[in-house]
C-alpha positions as CSV (number, residue, x, y, z in Angstrom):
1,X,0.0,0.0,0.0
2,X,3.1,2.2,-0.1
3,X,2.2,3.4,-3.6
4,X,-1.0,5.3,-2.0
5,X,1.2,6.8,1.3
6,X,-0.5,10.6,0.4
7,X,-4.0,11.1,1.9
8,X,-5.2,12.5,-1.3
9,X,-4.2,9.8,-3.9
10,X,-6.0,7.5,-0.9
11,X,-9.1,9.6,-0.7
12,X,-9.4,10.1,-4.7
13,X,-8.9,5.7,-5.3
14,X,-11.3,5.4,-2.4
15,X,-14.0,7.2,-3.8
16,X,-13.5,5.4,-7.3
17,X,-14.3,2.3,-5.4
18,X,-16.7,3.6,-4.1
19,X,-19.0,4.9,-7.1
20,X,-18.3,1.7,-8.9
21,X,-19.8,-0.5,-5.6
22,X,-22.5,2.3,-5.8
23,X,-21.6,4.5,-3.3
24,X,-21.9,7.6,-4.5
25,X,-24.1,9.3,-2.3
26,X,-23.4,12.7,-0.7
27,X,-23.3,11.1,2.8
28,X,-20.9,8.3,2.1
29,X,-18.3,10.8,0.8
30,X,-19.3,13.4,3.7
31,X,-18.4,10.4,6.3
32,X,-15.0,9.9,4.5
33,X,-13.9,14.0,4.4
34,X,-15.2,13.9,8.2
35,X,-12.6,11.3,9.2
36,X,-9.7,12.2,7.3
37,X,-10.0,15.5,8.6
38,X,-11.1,13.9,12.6
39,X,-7.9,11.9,12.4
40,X,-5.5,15.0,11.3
41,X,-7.5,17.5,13.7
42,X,-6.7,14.6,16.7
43,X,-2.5,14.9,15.3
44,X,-3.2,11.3,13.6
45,X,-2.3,12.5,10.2
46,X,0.1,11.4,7.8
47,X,2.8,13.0,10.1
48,X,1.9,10.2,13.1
49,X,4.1,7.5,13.0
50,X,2.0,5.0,15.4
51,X,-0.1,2.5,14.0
52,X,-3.3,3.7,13.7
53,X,-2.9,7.4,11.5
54,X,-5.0,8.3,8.4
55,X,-3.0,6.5,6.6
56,X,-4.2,2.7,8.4
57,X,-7.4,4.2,8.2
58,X,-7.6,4.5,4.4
59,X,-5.4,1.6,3.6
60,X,-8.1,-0.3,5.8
61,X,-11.0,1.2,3.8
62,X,-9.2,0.6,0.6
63,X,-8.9,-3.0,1.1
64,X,-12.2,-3.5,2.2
65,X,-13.7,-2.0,-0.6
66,X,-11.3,-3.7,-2.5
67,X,-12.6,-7.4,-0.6
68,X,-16.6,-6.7,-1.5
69,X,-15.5,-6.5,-5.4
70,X,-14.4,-10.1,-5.3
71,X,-16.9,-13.0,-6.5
72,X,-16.0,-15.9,-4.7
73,X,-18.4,-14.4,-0.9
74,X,-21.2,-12.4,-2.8
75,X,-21.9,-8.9,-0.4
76,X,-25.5,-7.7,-0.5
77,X,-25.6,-3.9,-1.3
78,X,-26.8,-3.6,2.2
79,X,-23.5,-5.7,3.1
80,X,-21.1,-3.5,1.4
81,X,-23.0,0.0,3.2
């Protein structure tokens, strides 16, 4: 996941996943500005160097968009919200 380390690359793949699982609704995107900008307000940015920084965060989100794309488990659209 080093090849997405800036919170904007992370942000911008995110919300491609997430118009092509049909996510695209205001609120879904709202929910991901609110906690990019919650974990850099709490000093958790890309500037922490513990565990758990923005950067986690998205990678975390990443993949598990990522994980309700595959076809072997099928995810209900309710799953996948």
């Amino acid at each position: 996941m080093q090849l997405f380390a800036n919170t904007h690359t992370m942000r911008d793949n995110i919300l491609n996943l997430m118009i092509e699982s049909g996510l695209e609704d205001d609120c879904y995107v709202e929910m991901l500005d609110y906690t990019i900008d919650l974990f850099e307000s709490r000093g958790l940015g890309t500037d922490y160097y513990g565990y758990h920084n923005i950067n986690h965060e998205l990678e975390v989100t990443y993949v598990s968009l990522l994980s309700a794309k595959q076809k072997k488990i099928q995810f209900t659209e309710n799953d996948i919200k």
